[in-house]
Backbone bond lengths (Angstrom), bond angles and torsions (degrees), N, CA, C in turn:
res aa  C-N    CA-C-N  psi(-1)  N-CA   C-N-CA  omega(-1)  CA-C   N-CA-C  phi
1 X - - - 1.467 - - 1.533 111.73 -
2 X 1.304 129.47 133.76 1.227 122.56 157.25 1.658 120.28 -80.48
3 X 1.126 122.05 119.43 1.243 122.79 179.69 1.721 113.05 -130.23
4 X 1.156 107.53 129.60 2.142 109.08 178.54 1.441 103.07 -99.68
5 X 1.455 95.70 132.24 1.623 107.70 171.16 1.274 96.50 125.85
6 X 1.212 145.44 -13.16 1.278 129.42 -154.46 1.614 112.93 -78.42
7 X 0.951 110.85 16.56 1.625 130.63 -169.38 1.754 95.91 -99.48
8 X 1.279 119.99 -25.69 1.315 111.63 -172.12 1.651 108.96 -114.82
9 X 1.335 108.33 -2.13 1.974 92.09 157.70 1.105 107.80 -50.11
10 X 1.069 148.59 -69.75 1.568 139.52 -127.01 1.792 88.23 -72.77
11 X 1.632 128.13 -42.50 1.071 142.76 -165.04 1.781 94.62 -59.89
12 X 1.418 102.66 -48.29 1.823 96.93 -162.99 1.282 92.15 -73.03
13 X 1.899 144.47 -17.51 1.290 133.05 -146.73 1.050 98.45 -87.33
14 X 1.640 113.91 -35.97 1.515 126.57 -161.57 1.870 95.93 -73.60
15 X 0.900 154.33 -44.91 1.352 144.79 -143.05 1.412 100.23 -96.99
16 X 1.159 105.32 119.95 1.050 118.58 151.14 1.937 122.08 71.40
17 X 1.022 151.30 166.23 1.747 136.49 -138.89 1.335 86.90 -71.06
18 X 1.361 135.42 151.19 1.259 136.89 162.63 1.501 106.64 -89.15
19 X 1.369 122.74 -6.23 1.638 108.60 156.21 1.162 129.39 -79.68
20 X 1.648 110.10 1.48 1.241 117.64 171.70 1.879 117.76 -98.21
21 X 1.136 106.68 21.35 1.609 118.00 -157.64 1.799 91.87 -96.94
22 X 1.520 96.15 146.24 1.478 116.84 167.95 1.188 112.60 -127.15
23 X 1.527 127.88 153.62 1.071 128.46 154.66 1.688 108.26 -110.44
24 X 0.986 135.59 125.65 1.815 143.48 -171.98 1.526 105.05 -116.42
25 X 1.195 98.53 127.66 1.754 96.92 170.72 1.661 117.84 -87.97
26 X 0.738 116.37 130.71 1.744 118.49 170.19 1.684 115.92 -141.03
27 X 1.320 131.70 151.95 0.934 152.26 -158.16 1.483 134.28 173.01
28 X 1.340 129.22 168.30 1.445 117.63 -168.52 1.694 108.29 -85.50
29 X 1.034 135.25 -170.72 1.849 138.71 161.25 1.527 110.91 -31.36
30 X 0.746 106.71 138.95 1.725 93.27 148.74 1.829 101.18 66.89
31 X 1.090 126.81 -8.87 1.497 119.45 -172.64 1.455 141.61 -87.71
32 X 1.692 100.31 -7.84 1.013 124.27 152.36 1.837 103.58 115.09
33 X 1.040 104.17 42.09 1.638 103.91 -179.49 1.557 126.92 -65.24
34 X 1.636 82.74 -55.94 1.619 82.49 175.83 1.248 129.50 -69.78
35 X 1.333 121.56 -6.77 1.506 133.19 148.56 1.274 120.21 -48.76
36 X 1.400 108.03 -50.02 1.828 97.01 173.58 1.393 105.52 -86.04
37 X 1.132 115.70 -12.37 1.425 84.75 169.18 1.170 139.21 -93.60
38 X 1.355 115.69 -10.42 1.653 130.32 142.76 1.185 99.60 -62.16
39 X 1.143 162.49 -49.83 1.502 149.80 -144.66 1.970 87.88 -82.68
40 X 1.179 122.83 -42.14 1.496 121.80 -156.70 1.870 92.62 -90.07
41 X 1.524 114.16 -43.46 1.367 106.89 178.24 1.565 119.27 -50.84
42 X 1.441 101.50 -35.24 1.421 94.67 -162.41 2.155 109.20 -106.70
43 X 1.454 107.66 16.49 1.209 118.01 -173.60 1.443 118.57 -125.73
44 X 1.599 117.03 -34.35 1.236 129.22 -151.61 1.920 100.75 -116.69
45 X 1.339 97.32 164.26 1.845 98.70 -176.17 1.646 80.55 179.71
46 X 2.056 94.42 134.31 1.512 105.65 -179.69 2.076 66.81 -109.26
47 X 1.385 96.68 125.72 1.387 123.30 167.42 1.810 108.55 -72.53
48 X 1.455 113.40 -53.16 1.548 107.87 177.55 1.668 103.85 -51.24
49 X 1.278 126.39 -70.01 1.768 126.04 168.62 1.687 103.23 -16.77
50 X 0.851 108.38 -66.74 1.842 125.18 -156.21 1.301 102.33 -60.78
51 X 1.770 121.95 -50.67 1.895 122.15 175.54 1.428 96.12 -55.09
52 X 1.392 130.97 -60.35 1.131 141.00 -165.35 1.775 119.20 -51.81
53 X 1.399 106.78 -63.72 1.379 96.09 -170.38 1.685 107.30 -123.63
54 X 1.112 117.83 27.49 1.072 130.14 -171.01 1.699 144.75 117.57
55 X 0.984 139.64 172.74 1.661 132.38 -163.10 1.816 89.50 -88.95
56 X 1.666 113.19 -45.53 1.309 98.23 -178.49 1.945 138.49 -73.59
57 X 1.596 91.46 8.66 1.126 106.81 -167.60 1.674 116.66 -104.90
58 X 1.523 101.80 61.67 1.226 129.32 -179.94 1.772 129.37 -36.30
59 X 1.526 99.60 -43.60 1.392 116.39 -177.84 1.420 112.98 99.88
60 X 1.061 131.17 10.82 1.756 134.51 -142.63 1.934 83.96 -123.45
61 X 1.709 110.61 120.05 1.412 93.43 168.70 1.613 104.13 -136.11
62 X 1.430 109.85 133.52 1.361 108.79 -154.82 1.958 99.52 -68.41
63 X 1.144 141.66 17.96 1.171 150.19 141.34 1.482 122.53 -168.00
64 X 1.413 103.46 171.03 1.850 108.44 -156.29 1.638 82.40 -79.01
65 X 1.397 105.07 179.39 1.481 125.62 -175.10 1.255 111.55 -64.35
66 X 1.631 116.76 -57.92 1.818 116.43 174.56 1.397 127.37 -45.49
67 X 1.654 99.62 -20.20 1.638 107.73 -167.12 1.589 91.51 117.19
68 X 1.582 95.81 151.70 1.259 108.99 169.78 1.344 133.35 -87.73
69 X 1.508 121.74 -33.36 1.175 141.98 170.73 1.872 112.30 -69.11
70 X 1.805 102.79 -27.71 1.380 96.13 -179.97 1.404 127.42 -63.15
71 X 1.243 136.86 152.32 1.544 119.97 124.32 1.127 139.74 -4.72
72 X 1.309 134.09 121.97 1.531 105.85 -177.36 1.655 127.67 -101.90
73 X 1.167 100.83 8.70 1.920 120.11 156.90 1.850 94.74 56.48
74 X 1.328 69.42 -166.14 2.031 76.11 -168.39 1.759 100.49 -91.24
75 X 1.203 122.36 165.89 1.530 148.21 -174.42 1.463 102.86 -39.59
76 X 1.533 141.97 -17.32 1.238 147.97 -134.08 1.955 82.14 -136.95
77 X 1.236 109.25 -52.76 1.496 88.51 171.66 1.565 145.99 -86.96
78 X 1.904 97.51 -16.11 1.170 109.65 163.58 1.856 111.90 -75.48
79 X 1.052 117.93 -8.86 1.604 111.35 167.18 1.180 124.71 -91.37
80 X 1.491 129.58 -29.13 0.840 130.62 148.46 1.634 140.48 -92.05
81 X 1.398 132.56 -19.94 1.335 118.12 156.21 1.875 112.75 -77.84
82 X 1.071 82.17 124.66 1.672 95.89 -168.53 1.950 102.82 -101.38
83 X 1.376 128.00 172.64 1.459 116.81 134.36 1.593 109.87 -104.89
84 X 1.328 137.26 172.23 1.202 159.63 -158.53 2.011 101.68 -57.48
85 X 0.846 103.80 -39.83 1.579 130.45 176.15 1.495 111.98 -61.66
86 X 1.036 92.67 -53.85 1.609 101.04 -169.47 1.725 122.80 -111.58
87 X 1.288 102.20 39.43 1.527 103.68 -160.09 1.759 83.95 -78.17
88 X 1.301 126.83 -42.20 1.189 122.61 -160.63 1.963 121.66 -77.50
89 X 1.826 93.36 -4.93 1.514 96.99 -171.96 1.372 120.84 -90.34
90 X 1.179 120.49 138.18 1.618 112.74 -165.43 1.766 97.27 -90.46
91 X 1.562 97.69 119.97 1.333 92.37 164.16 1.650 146.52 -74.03
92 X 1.450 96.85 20.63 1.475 101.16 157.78 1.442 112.57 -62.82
93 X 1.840 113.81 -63.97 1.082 118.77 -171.47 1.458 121.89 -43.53
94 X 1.525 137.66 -26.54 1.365 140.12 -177.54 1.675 102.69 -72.57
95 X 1.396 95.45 130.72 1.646 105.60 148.09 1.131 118.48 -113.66
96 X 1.171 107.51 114.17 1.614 98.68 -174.87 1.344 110.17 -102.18
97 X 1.558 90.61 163.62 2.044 112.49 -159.58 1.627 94.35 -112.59
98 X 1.249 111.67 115.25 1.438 96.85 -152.49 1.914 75.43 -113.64
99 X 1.521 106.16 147.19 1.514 102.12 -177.88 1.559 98.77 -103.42
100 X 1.478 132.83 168.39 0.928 129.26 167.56 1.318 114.89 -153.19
101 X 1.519 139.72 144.35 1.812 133.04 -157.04 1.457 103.67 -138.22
102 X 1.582 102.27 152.25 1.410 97.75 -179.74 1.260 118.33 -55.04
103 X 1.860 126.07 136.65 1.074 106.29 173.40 1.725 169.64 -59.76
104 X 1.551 95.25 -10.69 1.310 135.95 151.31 1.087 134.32 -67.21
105 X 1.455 119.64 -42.38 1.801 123.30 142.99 1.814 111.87 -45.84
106 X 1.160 94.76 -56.88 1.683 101.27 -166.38 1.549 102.62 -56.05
107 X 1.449 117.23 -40.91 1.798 110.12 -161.89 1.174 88.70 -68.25
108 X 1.841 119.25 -52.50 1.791 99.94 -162.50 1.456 116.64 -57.07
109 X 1.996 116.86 -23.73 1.193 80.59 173.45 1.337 142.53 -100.65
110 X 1.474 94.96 20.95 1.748 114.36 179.88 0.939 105.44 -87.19
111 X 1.450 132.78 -11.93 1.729 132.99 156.11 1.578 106.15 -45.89
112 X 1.627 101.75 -58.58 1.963 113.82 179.99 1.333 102.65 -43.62
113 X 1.035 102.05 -44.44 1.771 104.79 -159.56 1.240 94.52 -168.01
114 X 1.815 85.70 114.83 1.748 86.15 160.68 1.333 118.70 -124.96
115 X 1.275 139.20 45.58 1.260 152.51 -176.12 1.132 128.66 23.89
116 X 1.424 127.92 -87.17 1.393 114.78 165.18 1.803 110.78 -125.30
117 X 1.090 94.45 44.48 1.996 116.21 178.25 1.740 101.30 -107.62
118 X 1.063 116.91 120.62 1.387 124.59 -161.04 1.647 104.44 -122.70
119 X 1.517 140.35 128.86 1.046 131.47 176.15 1.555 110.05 -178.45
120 X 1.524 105.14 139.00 1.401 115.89 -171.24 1.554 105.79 -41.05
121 X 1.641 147.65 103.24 1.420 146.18 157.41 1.558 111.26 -126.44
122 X 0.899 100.36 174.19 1.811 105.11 -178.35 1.680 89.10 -129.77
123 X 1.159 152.87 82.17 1.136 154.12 -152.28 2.325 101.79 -48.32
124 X 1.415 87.94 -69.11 1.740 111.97 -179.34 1.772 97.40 -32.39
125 X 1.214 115.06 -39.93 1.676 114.99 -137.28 1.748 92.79 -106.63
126 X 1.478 105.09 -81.50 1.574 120.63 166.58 1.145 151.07 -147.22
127 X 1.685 106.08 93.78 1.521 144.29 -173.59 1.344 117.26 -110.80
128 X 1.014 113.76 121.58 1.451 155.08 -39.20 1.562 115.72 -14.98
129 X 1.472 124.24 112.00 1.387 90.37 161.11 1.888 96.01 -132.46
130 X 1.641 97.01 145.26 1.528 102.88 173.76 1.436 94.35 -121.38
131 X 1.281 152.59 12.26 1.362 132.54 142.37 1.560 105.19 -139.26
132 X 1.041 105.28 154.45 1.431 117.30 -153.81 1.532 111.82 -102.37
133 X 1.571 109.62 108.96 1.521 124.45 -166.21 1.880 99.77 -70.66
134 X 1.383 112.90 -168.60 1.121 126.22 -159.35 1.777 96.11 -75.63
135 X 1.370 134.60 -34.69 0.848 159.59 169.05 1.812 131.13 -22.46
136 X 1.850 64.62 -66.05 1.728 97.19 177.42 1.501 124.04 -80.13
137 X 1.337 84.85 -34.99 1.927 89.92 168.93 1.864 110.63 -96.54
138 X 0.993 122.87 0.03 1.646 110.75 125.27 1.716 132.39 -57.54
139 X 1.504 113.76 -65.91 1.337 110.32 176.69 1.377 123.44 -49.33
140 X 1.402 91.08 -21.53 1.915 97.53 -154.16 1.339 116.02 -132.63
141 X 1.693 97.45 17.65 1.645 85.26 166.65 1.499 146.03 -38.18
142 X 0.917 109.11 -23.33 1.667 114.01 -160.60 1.649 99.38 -92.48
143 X 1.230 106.25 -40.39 1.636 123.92 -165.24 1.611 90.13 -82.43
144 X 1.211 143.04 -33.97 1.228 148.88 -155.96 1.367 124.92 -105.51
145 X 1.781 104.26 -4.57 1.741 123.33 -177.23 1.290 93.15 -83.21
146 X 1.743 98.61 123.07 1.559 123.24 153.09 1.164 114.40 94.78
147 X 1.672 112.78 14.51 1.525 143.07 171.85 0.871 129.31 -88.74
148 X 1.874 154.50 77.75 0.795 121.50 168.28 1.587 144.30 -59.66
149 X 1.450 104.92 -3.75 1.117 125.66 -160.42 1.665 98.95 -118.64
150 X 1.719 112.08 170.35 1.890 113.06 161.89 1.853 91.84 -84.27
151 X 1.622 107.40 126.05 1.654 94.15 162.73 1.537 117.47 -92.38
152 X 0.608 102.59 155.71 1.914 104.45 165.78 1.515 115.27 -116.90
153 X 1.940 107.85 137.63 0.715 93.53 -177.29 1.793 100.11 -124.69
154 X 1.576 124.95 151.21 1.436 119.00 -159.36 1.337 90.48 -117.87
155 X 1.514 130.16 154.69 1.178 132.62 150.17 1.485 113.11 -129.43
156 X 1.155 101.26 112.52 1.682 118.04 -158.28 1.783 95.30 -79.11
157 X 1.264 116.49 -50.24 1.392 124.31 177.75 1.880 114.82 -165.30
158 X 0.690 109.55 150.76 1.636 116.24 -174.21 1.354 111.89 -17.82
159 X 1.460 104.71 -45.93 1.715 107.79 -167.44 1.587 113.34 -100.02
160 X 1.563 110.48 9.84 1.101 136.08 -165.98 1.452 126.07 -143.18
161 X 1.751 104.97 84.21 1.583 98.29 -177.93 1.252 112.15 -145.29
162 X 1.471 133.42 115.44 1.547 130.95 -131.21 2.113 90.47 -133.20
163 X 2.023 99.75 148.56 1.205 91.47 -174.37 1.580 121.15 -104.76
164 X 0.525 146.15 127.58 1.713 122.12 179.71 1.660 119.77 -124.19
165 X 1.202 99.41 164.82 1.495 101.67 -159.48 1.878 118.90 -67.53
166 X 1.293 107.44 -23.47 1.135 125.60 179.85 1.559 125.57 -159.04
167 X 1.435 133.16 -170.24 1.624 107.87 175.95 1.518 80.60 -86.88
168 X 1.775 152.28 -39.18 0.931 106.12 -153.53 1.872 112.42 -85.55
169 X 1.026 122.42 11.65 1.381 134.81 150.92 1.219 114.62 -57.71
170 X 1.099 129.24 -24.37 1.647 128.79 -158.24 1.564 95.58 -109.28
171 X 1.479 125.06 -14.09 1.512 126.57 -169.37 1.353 84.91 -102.96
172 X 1.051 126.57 -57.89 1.873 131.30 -174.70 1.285 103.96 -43.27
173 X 1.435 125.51 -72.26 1.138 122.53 -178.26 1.718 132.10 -66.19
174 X 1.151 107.61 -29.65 1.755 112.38 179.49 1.573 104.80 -66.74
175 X 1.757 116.48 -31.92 1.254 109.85 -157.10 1.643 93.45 -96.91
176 X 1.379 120.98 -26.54 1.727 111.12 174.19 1.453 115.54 -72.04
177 X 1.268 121.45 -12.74 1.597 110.07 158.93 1.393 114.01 -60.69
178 X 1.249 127.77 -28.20 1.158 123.12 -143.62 1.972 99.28 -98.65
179 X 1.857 95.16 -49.97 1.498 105.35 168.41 1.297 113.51 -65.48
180 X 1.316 126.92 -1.13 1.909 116.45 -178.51 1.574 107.39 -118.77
181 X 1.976 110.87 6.98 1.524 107.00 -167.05 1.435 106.17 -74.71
182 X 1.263 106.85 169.51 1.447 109.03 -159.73 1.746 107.63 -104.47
183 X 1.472 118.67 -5.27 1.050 128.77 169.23 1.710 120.75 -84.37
184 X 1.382 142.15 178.45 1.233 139.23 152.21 1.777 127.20 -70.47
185 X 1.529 92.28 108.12 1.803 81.76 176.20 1.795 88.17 -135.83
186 X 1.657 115.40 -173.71 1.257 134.60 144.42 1.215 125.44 -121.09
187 X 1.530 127.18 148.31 1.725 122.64 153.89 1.079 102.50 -118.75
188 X 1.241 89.84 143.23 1.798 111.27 159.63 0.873 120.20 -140.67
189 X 1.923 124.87 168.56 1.641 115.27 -123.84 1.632 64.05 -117.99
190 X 1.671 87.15 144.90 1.922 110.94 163.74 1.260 113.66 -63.56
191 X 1.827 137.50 -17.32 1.155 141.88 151.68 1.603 104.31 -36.18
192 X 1.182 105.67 -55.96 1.701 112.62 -161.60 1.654 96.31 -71.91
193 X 1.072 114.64 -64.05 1.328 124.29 173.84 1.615 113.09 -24.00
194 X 1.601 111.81 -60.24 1.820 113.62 175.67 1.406 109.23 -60.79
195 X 1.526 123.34 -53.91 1.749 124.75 -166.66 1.125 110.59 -93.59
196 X 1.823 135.78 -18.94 1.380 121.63 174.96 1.240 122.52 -144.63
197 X 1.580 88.51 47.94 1.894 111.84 -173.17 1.592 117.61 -44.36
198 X 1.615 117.67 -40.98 1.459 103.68 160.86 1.393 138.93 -67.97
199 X 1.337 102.30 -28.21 1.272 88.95 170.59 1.597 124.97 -85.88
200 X 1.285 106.38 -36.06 1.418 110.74 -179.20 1.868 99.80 -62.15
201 X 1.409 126.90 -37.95 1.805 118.76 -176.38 1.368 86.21 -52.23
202 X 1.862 137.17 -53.27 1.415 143.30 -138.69 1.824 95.18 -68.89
203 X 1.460 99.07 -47.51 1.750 98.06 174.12 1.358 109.99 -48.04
204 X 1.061 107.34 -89.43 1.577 135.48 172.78 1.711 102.60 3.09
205 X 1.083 94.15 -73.81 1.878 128.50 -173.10 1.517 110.13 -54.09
206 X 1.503 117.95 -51.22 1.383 129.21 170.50 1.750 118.32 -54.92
207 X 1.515 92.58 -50.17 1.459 109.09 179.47 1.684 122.70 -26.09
208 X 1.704 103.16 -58.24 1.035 121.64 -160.98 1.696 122.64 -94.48
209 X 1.738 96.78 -4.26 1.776 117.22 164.98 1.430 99.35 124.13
210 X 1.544 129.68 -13.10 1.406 156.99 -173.13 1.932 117.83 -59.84
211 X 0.739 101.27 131.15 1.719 92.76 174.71 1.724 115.65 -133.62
212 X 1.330 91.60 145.15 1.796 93.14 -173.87 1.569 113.63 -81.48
213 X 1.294 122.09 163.76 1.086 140.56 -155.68 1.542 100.39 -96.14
214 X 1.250 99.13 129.55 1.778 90.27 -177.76 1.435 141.07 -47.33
215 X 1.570 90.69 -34.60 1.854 105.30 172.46 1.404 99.05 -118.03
216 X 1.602 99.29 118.99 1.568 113.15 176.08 1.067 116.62 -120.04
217 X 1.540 88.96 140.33 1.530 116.85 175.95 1.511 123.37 -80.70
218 X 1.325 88.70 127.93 2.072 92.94 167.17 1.639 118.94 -92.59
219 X 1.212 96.16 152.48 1.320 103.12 172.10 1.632 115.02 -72.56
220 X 0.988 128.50 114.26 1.822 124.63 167.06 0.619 121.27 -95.57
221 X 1.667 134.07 -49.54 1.469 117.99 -151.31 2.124 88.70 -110.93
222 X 1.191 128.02 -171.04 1.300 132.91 -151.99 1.647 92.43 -68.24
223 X 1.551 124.99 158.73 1.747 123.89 158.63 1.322 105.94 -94.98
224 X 1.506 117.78 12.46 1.668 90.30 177.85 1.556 99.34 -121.32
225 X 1.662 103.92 115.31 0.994 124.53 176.40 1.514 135.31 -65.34
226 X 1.084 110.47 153.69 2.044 90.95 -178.60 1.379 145.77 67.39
227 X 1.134 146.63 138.05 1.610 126.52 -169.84 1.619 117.85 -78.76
228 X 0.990 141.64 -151.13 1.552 132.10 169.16 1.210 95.23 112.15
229 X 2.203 97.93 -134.13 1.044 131.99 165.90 1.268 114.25 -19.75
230 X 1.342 103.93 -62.63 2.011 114.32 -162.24 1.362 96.56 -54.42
231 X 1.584 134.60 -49.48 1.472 122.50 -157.84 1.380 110.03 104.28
232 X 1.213 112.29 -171.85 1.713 111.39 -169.29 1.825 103.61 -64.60
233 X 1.421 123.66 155.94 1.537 116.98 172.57 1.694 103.00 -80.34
234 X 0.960 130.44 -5.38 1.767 139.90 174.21 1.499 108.72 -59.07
235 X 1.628 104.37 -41.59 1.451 116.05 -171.40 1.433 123.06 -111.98
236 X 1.519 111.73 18.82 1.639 142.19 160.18 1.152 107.23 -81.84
237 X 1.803 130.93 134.87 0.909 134.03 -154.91 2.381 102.11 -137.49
238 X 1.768 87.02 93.31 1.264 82.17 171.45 1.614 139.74 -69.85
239 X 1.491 130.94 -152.73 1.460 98.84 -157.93 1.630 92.12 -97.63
240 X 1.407 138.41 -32.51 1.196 118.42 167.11 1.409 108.08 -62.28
241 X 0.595 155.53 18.97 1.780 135.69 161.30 1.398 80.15 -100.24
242 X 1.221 130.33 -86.47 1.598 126.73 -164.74 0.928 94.74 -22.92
243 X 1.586 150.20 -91.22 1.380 140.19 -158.10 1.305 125.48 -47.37
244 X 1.570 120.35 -13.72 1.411 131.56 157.22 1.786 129.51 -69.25
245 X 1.633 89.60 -47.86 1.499 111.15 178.84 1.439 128.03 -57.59
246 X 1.436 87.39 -37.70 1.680 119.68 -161.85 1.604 105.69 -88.31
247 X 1.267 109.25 -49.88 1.617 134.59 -158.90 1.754 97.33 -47.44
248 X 1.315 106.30 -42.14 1.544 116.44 176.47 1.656 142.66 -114.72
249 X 1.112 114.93 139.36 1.560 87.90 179.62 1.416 133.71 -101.61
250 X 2.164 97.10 42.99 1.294 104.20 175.16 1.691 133.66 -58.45
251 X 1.597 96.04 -2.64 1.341 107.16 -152.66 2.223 104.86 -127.99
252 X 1.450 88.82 -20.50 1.446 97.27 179.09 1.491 114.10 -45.59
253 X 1.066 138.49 -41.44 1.415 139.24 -175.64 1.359 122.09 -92.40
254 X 1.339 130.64 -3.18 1.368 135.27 -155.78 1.496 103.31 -78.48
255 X 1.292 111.43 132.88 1.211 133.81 -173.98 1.930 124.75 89.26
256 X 1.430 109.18 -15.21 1.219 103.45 -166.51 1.953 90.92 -105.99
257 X 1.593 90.91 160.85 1.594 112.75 -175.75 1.371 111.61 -80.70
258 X 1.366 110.89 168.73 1.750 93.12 174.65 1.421 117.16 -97.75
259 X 1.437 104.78 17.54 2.112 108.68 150.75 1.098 102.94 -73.42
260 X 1.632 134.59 -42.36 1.421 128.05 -145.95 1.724 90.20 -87.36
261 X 1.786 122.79 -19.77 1.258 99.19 -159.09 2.085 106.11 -100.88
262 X 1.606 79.56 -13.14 1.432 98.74 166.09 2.175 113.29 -71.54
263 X 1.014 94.09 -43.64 1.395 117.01 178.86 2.101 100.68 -57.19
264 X 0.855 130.84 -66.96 1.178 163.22 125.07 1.689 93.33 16.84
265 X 1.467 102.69 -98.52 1.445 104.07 177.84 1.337 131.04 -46.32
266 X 1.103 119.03 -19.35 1.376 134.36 -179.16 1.685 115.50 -87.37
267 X 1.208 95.02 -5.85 1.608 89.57 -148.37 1.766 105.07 -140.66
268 X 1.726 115.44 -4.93 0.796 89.23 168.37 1.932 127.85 -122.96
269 X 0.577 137.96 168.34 1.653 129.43 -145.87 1.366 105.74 -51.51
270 X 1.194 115.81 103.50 1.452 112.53 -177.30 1.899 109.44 -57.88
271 X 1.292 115.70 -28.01 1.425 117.77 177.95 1.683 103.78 -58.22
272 X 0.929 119.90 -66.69 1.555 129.91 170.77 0.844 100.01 -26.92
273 X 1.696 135.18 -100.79 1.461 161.09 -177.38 1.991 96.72 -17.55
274 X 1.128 122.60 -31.83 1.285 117.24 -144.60 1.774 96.74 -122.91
275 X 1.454 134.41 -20.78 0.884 123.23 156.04 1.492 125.08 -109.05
276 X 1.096 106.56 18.26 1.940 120.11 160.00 1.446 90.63 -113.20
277 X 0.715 151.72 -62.69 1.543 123.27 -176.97 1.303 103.88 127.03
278 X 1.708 126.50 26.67 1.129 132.11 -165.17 1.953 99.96 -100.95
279 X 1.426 109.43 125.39 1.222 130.88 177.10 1.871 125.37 -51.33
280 X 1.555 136.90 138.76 1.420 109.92 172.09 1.805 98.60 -71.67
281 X 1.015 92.08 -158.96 1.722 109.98 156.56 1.231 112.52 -75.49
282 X 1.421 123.87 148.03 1.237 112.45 146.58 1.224 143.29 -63.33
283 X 1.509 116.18 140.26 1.616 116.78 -176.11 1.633 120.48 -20.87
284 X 1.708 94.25 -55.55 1.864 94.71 -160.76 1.603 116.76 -66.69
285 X 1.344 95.49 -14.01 1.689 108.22 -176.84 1.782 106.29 -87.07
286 X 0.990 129.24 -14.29 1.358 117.59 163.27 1.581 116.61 -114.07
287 X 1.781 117.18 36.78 1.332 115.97 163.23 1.002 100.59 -115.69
């Protein structure tokens, strides 16, 4: 698995009681969270937590305190924006396992569902789109004046709604807060997560003072639970299909032009792209 951060477990182990330690999953849409966090619920146990405050007190929290989908802002906002759950947890104690997906997988599936990411597309016609064909500036004139670009706009929570120049602006930027934070976390790529889920949960799990369970469980059927948020269960993607979907990149480009894939290469964090191990396009597809 490739995973960044792993330089700062020993840093999160050292601070402070390790029966007080969490590991929290967070990540962007579509990135595969609730996968690790079934993969960590049903594999992982911080044993110091468990002598301490009980057998059910695992350490495993199906997201960090700010929210999972958020940003994680500076030290002043992760202590104080809480969710309902976690008003009482000090966010020192979380390390969070932050997931992260190639970016071309992720846009198509924020076409499926894009939760609360809002931006001029015609899904049927052209999705992914980060510059806007002849098409789009018909439908979308009004939304699209003084743009050269598709913007997106996110609303993370009421007091929280951020703009960006494109979706691949919105992957660049959500994930360099996270690689430049000044606290201890890890990500690892939802690639690793579908094809080498034990070992990468075993990283993950170790990281944070945590150890896996001898007989491990995989995830099979979809991690996103419940109706709502997730979207229809038709358009939830369990782990054999993921290993179908994923396995190839017959499907990575579908829908976008070869401005958007040219657009794309140019534009999105080459640091990212280059230490996850995520590919450009190929040449013939952006002539």
């Amino acid at each position: 698995p490739i995973i960044y951060g792993l330089d700062q477990c020993s840093v999160f182990q050292k601070q402070s009681d390790p029966a007080d330690h969490f590991v929290g999953v967070a990540g962007k849409f579509n990135s595969g969270t609730n996968l690790l966090a079934e993969l960590l619920i049903s594999n992982c146990k911080n044993h110091h937590r468990m002598e301490k405050y009980g057998v059910v007190n695992r350490g495993i929290r199906w997201q960090v305190p700010w929210g999972k989908h958020n940003p994680p802002g500076n030290y002043e906002y992760r202590q104080s924006h809480k969710t309902k759950k976690d008003k009482n947890v000090d966010a020192n104690n979380i390390m969070p396992a932050v997931t992260i997906r190639d970016p071309f997988g992720w846009m198509g599936s924020m076409c499926r569902h894009h939760y609360t990411a809002t931006w001029p597309h015609d899904e049927g016609r052209h999705c992914p789109n980060l510059l806007p064909d002849k098409g789009d500036k018909l439908k979308f004139s009004l939304r699209l004046e003084g743009h050269d670009t598709v913007p997106v706009k996110v609303k993370y929570n009421k007091d929280l709604i951020r703009n960006y120049e494109s979706l691949a602006h919105l992957w660049n930027e959500w994930y360099k807060e996270y690689m430049d934070a000044d606290f201890p976390r890890i990500i690892v790529r939802y690639e690793d997560l579908v094809f080498r889920p034990k070992e990468t949960t075993k990283q993950v799990c170790e990281c944070f003072g945590g150890k896996l369970n001898e007989q491990f469980q995989y995830v099979v059927d979809t991690a996103k639970k419940g109706l709502g948020a997730h979207g229809d269960m038709n358009l939830r993607t369990g782990y054999v299909e993921a290993i179908i979907r994923y396995g190839t990149d017959k499907n990575r480009y579908t829908g976008m032009t070869k401005e958007d894939l040219v657009y794309a290469k140019n534009n999105l964090s080459r640091h990212l792209m280059d230490f996850f191990g995520y590919s450009d396009p190929p040449e013939e597809l952006m002539q």
